[in-house]
N, C-alpha and C positions, 0 to 999 in steps of 0.2 A: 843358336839356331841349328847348329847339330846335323850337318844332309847325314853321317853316319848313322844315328839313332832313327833315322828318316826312312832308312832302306824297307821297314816292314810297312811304312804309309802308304800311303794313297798318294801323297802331295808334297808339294816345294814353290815358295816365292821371294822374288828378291829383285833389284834392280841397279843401273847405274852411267856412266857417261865418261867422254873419249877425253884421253892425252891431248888429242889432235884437237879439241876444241878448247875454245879459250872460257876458261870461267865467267866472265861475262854475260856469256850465251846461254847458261846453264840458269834457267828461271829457280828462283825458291820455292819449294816444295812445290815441285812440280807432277810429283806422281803419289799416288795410294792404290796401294794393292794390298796382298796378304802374303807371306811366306806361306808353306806348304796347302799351295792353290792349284796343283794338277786336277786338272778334273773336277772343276771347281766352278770356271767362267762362268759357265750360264748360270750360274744361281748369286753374283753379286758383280758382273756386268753391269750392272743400272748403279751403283756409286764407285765402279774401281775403272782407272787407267790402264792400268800396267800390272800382270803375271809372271809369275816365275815357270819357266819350264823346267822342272829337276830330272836329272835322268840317274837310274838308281841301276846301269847295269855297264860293264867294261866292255862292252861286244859291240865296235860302231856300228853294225850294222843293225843289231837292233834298237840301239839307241837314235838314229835316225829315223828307223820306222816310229819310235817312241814323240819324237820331237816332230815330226812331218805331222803325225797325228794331231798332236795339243795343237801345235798352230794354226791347223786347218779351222779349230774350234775359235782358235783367240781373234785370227781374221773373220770371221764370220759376225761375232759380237763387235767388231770395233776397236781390240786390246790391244794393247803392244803387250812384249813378250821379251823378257830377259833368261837370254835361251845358256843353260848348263852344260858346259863343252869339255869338261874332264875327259871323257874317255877319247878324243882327239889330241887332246895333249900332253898326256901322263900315261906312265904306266902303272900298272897299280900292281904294289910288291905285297901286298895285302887283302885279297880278294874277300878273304873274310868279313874284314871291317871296313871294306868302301870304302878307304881313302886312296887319293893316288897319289902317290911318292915322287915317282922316279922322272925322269928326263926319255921322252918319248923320241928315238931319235928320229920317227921318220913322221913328227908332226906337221912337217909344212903341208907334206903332199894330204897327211890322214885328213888334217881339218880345211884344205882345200877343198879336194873331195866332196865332204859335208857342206862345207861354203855352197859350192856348184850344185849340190842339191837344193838346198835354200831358195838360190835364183831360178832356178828351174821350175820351180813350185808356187811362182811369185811371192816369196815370206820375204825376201831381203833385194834390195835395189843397191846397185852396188856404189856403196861410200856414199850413202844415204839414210841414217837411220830414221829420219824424221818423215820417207816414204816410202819406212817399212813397217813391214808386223814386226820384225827382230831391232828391237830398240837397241839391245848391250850383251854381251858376253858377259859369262859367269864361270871361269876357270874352276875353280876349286873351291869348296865350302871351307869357311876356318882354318886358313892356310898354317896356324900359327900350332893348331892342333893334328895336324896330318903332315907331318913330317916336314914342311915345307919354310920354317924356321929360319933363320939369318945362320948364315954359316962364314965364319971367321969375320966380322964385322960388313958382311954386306949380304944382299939379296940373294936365296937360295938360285943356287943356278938350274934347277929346274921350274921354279917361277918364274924364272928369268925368261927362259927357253919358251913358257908358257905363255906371257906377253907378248914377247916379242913376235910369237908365230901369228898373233892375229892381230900384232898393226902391221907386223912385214908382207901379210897377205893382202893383195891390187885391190880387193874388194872389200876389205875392215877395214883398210886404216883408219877411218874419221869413227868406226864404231866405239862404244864405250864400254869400259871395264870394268867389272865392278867383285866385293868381294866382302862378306861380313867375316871381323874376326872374334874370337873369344874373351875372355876376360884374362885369356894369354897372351894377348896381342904383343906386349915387348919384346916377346920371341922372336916376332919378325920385326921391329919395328922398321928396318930397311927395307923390307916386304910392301909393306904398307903404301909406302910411297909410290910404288909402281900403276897401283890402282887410280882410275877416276872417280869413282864412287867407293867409298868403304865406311863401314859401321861395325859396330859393335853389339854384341846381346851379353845379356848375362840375366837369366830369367828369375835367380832368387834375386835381386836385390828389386824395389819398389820404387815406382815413381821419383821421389827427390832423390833419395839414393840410388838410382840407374841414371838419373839425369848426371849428379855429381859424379858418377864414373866415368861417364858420357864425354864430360869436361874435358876430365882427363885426358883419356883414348884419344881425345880432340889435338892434345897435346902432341902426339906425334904425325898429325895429319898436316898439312901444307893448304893452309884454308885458303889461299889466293891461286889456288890453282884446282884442288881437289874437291869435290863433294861429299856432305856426308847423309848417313841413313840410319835412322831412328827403327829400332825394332822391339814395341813392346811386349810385353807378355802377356796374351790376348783369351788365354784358354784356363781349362781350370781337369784337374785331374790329369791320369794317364802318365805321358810324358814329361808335365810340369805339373806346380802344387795349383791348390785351390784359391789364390789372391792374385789375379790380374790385376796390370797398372791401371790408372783409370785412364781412361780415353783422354775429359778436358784437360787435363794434368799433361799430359803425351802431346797432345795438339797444341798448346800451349807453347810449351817449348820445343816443339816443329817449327813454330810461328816465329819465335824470339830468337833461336840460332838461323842468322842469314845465309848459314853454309849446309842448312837440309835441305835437301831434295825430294826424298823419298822419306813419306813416311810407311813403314809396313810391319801391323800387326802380325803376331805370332798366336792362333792360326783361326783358318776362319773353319775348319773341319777336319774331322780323320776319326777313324773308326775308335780308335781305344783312348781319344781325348773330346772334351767335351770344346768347343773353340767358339766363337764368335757365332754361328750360324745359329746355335742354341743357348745363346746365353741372353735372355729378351733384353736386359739393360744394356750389351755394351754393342748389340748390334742395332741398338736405335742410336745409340752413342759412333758410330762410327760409319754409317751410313749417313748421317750430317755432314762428317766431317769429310767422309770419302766426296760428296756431293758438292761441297765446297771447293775443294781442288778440281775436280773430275772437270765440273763445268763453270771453271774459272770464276765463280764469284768467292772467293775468299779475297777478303778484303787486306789488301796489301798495306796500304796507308796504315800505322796505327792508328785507333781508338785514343780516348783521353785519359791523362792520367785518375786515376781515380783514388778515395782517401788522403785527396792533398788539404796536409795538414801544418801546424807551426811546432815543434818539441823546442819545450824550454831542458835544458843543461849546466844547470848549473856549476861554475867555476871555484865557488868560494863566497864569503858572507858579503861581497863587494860587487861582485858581478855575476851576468849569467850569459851564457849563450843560447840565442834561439835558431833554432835549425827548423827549415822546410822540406817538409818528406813527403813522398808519394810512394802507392803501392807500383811496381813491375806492372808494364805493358806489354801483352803476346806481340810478338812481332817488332816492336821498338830498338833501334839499334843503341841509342843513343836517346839523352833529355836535355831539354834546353831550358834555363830560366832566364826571363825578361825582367830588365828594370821596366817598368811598364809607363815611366814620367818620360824616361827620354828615349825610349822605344831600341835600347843595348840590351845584346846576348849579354849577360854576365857571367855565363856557364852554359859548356858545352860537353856531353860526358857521359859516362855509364853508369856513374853512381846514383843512388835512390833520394841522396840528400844533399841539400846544399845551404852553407851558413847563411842565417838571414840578418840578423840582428844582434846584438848585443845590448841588456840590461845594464847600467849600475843603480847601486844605492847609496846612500840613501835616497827618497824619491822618483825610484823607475825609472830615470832617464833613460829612452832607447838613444843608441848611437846607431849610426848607418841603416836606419829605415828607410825603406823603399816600397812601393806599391808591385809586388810582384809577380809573375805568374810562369808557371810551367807548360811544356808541353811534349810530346817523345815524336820522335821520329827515324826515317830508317830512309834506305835507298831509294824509296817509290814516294818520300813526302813526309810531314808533319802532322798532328792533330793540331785540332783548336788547342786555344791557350785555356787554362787553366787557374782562375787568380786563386791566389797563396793567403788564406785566411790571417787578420792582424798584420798585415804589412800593409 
């Protein structure tokens, strides 16, 4: 996601949620927007929640007139608004390349200041994001890439400085923080932790392999406390290649990790790439899906297993095993298989299989048959059962 390669766009989105609030509280995929969404709102307002405000210049003063403006637009549609607060808490040793480095030392007051315009504006109510336009702070783009890196085994002390200043401030503290890293995320991996919302991009790798990285990067994140954020690659030319992930594939496993939030394509527009607004397939594909979250009918329950089937496995010329398999349910945290005669869990679990029977021979005899059936479920409920064909 790159805000540096970003400086010559048009646009920026992103999102995320507070320390101060308990995981719990933090619905599943609860938001769909687009990264690089400035100047954007009004043309995909009817399926998105939530914008990113990027701000592409180190001068707070303009950057508040920059951010004052997008909000005016975002409250107007309805949007909440994950607002880009770099130039209040860093300095930037690199003015060139848009990152900022350094430890801002006079950030309480800088992004107080900014704060106090916010409420002055009506965009933020104070330690209230949920009755505001500004949903979350967005410190720094790809921390892990802008110098801001783990230094001697712990959290860069200008991150540091950088967090701290917007829960230490009367009127953030419950706001949330959020921050996508690169495919260098280890770099910070103590970084990481700081954040309530954080995700990863990495735009060459496709579908199963961004998911399977996905895992990974998951690896260092604190899933009982923290959020995470799905950011596929949503555009085709320009800035990225020609092969966006697909949307169902994306949505999918939005639905199946309990710990996203936010899902947010990469990008819906911008002058020298071609993104989501003109690409006819993935913008009917993702106006469903934005639709789905936006006005809460995505079905939280899973669906039933589907493809439940029996796989014989054979042991040897004496016996066999048969195993009962189902395909992956979106959204499923877990699967459950029923003895279905005397109404037991037999299995409770995240595997796709589970032993059902056993063959010997001579003459078939089954051992341990059972009439059986499956079914997946997650935090919000179970599907219907599912009977397990030959048992």
């Amino acid at each position: 996601m790159v805000m540096r390669k970003l400086t010559a766009l048009t646009a920026c989105a992103l999102a995320t949620m507070t320390a101060a609030l308990p995981a719990a509280a933090q619905q599943h995929l609860q938001y769909f927007g687009y990264f690089a969404n400035n100047g954007y709102v009004s043309a995909n307002y009817n399926h998105t929640n939530i914008t990113f405000v990027g701000v592409y210049v180190s001068d707070v003063n303009q950057a508040t007139s920059d951010i004052l403006a997008e909000l005016a637009t975002d409250k107007q549609y309805g949007i909440k608004a994950i607002v880009g607060v770099g130039p209040f808490l860093f300095t930037n040793t690199a003015p060139g390349v848009g990152c900022p480095y350094g430890t801002l030392s006079t950030s309480s007051s800088t992004f107080a200041t900014f704060v106090n315009q916010l409420i002055a504006n009506g965009y933020l109510v104070p330690n209230n994001p949920s009755a505001s336009t500004v949903a979350a702070f967005y410190p720094v783009d790809e921390p892990d890439g802008c110098g801001l890196g783990d230094v001697n085994g712990a959290a860069n002390p200008a991150l540091v400085n950088a967090i701290n200043t917007i829960h230490n401030n009367a009127n953030t503290t419950n706001f949330p923080i959020a921050a996508i890293f690169s495919s260098g995320y280890a770099r910070a991996a103590h970084g990481i932790q700081l954040f309530n919302w954080v995700g990863m991009d990495e735009y060459s790798l496709k579908d199963s392999a961004y998911i399977s990285a996905f895992d990974q990067f998951e690896g260092y994140v604190n899933l009982s406390t923290q959020r995470t954020i799905l950011v596929p690659q949503a555009a085709e030319g320009g800035i990225v290649d020609n092969t966006p992930d697909t949307p169902s594939v994306m949505f999918s496993a939005a639905e199946f990790d309990q710990s996203v939030i936010l899902l947010m394509p990469f990008l819906w527009a911008n002058p020298s790439t071609t993104g989501v607004s003109g690409l006819p397939t993935l913008l009917q594909a993702y106006t469903s899906i934005g639709l789905q979250i936006k006005d809460g009918t995505l079905p939280l329950t899973p669906t039933v297993p589907t493809n439940v089937r029996t796989v014989a496995v054979p042991q040897s010329a004496a016996w066999t095993y048969v195993y009962a398999e189902w395909n992956a349910v979106a959204g499923a945290a877990y699967y459950q298989v029923e003895n279905r005669g005397t109404g037991q869990i037999n299995y409770s679990g995240t595997a796709l299989q589970y032993f059902a029977y056993e063959i010997h021979y001579p003459g078939g005899i089954k051992e341990l048959t059972y009439p059986a059936a499956v079914r997946a479920c997650n935090a919000d409920g179970c599907s219907a059962w599912v009977a397990v064909p030959g048992t």
